[in-house]
C-alpha positions as CSV (number, residue, x, y, z in Angstrom):
1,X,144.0,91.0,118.7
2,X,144.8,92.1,122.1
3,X,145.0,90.0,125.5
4,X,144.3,93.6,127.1
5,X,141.3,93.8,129.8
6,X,138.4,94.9,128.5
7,X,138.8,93.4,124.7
8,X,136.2,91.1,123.8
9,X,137.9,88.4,122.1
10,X,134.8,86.0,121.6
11,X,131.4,86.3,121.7
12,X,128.9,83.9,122.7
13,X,125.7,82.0,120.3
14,X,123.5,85.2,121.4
15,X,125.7,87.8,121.3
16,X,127.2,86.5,117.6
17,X,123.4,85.9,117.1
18,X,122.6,89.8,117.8
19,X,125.8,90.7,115.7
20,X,124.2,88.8,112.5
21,X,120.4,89.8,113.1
22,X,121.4,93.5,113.4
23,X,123.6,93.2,109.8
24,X,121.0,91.3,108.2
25,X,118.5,94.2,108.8
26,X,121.1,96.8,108.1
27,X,121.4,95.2,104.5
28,X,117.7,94.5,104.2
29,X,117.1,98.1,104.7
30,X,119.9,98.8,102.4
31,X,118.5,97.1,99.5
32,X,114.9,98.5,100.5
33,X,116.5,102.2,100.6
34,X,117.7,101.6,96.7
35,X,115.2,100.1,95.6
36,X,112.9,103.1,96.7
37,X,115.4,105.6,95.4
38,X,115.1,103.0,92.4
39,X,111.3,103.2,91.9
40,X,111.2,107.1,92.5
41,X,113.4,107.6,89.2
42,X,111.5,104.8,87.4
43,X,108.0,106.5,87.9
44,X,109.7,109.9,87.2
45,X,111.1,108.6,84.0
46,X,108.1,107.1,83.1
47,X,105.7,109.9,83.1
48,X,108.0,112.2,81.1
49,X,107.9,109.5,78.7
50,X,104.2,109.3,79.4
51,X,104.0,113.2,78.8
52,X,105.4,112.8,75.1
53,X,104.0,109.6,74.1
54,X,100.2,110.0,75.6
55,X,100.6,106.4,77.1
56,X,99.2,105.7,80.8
57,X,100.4,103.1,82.9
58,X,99.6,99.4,82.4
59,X,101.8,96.6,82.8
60,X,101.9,95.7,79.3
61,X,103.4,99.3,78.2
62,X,105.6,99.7,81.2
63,X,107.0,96.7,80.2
64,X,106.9,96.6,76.0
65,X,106.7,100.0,75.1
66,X,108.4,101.9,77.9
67,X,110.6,99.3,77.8
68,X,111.4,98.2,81.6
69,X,113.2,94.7,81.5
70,X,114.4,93.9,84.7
71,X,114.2,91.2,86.8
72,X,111.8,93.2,89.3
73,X,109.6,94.3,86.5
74,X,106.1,93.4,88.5
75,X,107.4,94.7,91.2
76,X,109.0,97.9,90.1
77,X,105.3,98.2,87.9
78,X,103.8,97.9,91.2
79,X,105.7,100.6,92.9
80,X,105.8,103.1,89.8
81,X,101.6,102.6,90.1
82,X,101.8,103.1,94.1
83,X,103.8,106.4,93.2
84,X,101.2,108.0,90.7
85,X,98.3,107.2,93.1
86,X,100.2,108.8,95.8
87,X,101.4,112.0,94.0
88,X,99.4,113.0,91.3
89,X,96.2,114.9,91.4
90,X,93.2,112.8,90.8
């Protein structure tokens, strides 16, 4: 560190409160950016498997026969749904 004017050596509660709320968000939108980039693949992948097998979406077969087993499953279910409402034709 330098002693030079102008250096900031320390900074005080607010400013080291600033400091952590801006790097919290900056992670939070992080992991919000991957899991979107996440969810896009997922619902791709699961209507090309869709396309050959002739299954639609429920829970149940997103899960069992598709075969999605991760932690986020309900959520990642909800998102792959939210996708197909959004971008395919009614």
């Amino acid at each position: 560190m330098s002693d030079s004017p102008g250096f900031i050596c320390e900074l005080n509660r607010a400013e080291l409160a600033a400091v952590l709320a801006m790097r919290a968000e900056h992670d939070a939108q992080a992991t919000r950016r991957a899991f979107q980039r996440k969810a896009i693949a997922t619902a791709h992948a699961f209507e090309t498997w869709s396309i050959i097998t002739g299954d639609g979406l429920t829970f149940s077969t997103f899960v069992n026969s598709f075969g999605y087993q991760e932690r986020d499953g309900k959520q990642m279910y909800d998102a792959v749904q939210r996708i197909q409402q959004a971008a395919l034709p009614p």
